[in-house]
Residue frames as qw, qx, qy, qz and C-alpha x, y, z in Angstrom:
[[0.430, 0.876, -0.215, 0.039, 0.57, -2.85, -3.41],
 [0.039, -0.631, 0.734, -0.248, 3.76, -3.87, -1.34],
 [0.874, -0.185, -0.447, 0.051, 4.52, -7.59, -0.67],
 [0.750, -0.636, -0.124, 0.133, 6.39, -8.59, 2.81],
 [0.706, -0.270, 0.218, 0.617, 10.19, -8.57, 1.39],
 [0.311, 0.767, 0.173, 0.534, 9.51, -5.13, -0.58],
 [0.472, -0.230, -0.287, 0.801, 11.18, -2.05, 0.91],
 [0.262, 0.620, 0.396, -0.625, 8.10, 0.14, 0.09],
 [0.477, 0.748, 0.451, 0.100, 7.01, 1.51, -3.72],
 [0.234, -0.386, 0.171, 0.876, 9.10, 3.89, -5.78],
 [0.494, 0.777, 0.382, -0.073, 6.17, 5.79, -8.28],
 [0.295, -0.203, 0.384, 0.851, 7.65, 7.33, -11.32],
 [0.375, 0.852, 0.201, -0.305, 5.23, 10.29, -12.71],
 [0.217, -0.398, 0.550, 0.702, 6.28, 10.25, -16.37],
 [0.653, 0.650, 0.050, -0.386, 5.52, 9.66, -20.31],
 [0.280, 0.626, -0.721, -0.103, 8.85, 8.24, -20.90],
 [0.981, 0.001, -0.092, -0.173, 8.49, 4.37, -21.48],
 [0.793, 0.254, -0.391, 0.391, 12.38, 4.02, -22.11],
 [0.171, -0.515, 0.489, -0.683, 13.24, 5.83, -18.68],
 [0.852, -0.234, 0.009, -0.468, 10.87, 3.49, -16.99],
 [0.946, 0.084, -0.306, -0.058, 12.80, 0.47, -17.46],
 [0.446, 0.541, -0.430, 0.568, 15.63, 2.12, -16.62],
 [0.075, -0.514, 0.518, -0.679, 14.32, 3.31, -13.50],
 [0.863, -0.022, -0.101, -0.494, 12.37, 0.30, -12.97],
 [0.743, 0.443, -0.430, 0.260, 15.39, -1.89, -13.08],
 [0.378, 0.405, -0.516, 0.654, 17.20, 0.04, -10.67],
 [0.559, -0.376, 0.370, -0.640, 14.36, 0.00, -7.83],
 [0.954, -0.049, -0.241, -0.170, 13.49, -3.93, -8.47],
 [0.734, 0.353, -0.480, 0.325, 17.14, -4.24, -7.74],
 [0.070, -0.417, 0.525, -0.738, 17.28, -2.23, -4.66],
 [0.223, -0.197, -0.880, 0.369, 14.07, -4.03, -3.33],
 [0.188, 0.164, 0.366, -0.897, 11.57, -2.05, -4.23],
 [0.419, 0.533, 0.730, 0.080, 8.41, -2.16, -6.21],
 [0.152, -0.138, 0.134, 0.969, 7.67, 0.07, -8.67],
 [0.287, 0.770, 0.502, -0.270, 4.63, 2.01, -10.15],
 [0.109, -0.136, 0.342, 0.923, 4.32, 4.30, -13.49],
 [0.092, 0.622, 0.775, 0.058, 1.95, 6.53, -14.18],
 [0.183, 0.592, 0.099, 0.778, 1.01, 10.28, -14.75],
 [0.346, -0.716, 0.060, -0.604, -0.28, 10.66, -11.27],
 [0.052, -0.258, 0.880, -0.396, 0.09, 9.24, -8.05],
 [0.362, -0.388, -0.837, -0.133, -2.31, 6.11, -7.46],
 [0.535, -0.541, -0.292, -0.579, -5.56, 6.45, -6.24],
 [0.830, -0.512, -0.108, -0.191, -4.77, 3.95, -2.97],
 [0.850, -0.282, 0.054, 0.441, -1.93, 2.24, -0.69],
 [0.426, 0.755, -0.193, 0.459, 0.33, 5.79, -1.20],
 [0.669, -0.708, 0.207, -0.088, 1.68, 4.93, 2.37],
 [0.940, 0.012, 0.247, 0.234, 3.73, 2.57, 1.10],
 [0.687, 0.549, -0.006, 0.477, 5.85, 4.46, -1.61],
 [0.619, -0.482, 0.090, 0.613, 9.52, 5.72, -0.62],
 [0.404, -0.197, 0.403, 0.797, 10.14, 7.66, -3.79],
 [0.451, 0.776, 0.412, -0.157, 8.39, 9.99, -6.27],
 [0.505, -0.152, 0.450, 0.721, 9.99, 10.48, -8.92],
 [0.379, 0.807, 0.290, -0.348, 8.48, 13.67, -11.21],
 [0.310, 0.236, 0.409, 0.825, 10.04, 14.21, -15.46],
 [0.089, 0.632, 0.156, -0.754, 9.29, 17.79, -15.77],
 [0.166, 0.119, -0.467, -0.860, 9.56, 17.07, -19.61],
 [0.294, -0.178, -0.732, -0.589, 6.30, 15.28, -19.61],
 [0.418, -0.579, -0.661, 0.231, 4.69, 15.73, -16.06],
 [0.283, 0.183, -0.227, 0.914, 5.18, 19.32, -15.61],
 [0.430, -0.520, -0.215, -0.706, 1.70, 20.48, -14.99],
 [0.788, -0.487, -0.342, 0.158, 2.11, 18.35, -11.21],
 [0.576, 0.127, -0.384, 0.711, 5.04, 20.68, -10.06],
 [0.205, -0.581, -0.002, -0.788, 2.53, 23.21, -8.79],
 [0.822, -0.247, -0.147, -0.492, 0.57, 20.66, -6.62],
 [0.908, -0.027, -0.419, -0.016, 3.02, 17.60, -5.83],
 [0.182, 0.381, -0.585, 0.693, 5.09, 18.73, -2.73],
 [0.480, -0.239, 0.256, -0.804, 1.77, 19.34, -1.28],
 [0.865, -0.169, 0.106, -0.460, -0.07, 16.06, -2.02],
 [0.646, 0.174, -0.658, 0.346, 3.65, 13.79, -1.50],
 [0.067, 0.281, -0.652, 0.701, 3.39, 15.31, 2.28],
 [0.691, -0.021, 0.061, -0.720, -0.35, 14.49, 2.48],
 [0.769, 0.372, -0.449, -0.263, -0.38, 11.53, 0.51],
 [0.955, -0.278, -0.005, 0.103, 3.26, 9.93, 1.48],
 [0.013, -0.991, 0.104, -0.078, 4.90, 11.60, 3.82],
 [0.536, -0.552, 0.556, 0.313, 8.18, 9.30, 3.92],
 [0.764, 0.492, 0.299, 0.291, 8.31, 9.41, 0.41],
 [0.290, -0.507, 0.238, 0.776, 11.72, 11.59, -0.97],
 [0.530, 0.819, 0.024, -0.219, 10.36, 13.78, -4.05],
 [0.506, -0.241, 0.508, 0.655, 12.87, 13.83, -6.76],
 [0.567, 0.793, 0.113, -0.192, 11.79, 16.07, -10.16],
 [0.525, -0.128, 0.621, 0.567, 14.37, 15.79, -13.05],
 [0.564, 0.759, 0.278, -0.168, 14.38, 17.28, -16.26],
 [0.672, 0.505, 0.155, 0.519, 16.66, 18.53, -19.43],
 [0.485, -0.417, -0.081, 0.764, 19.52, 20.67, -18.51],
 [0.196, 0.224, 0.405, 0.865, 18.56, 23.06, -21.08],
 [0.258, -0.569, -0.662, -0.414, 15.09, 23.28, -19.57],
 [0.379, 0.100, -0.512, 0.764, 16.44, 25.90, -16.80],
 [0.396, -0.286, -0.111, -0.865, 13.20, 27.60, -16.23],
 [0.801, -0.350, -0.288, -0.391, 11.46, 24.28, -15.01],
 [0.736, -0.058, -0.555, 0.384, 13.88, 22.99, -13.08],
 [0.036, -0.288, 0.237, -0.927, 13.87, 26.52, -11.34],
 [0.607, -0.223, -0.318, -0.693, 10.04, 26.13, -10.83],
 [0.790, -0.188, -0.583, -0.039, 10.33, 22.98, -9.69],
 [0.352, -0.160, -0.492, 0.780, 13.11, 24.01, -6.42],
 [0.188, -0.293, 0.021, -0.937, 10.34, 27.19, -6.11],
 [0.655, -0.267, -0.279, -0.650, 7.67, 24.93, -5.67],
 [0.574, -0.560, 0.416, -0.429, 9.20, 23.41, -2.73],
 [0.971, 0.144, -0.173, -0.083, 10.39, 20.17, -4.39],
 [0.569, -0.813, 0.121, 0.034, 13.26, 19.17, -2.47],
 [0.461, -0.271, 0.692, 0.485, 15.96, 17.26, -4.86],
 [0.805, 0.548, 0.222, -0.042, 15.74, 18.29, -8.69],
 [0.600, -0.248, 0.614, 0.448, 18.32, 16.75, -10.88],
 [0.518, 0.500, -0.437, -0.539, 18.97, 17.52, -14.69],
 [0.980, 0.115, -0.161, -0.030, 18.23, 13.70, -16.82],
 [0.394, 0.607, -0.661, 0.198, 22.08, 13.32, -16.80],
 [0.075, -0.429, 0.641, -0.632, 22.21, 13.29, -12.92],
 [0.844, -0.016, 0.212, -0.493, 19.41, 11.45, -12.36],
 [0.699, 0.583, -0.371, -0.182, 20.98, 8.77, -14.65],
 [0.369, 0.448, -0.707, 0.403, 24.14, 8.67, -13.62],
 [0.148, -0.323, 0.753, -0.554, 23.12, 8.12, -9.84],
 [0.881, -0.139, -0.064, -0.448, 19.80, 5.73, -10.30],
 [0.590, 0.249, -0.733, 0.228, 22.57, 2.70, -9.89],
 [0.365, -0.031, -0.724, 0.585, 22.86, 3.74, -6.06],
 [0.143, -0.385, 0.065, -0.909, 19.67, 5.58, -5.38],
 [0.513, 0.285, -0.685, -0.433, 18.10, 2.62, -4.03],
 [0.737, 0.086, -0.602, 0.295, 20.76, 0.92, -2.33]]
């Protein structure tokens, strides 16, 4: 999964294609690799530095993914995001032990330097 001059694997759990690119973009640039997908891969989850969870289309993982990012990959930094309006899941999400959740905006605005 990870060539020599990668800086490990940022996974975005989503449903959003046009996020992707975006956030795709901004890891290739930093030196990472990236993954998308609704779950976390099956193999090589040592490797990934970042998990990156949309509550608007991955929510059903917010119960479950604290637990199997510290299992899984445990130097990976969770990150869940979701629609400021959507105040209930983002709640959920900080309940369920996810350590950094951001509303889209924020997420957005800082993917430039999250990265770097």
């Amino acid at each position: 999964m990870m060539d020599e001059q990668s800086q490990g694997v940022v996974a975005l759990l989503s449903g959003d294609l046009l996020f992707a690119s975006k956030v795709k973009s901004a890891a290739t640039n930093g030196g990472y690799e990236f993954y998308f997908g609704g779950n976390l891969p099956k193999e090589n989850t040592a490797s990934i530095r970042f998990v990156i969870l949309d509550l608007s289309t991955r929510n059903g993982l917010v119960p479950t993914i604290a637990k199997q990012c510290a299992d899984e990959c445990p130097d990976a930094r969770l990150i869940a995001y979701g629609p400021h309006v959507q105040v209930e899941k983002l709640k959920a999400a900080r309940e369920a032990g996810i350590p950094r959740v951001l509303t889209n905006g924020q997420l957005d605005a800082g993917l430039s330097g999250l990265f770097s």
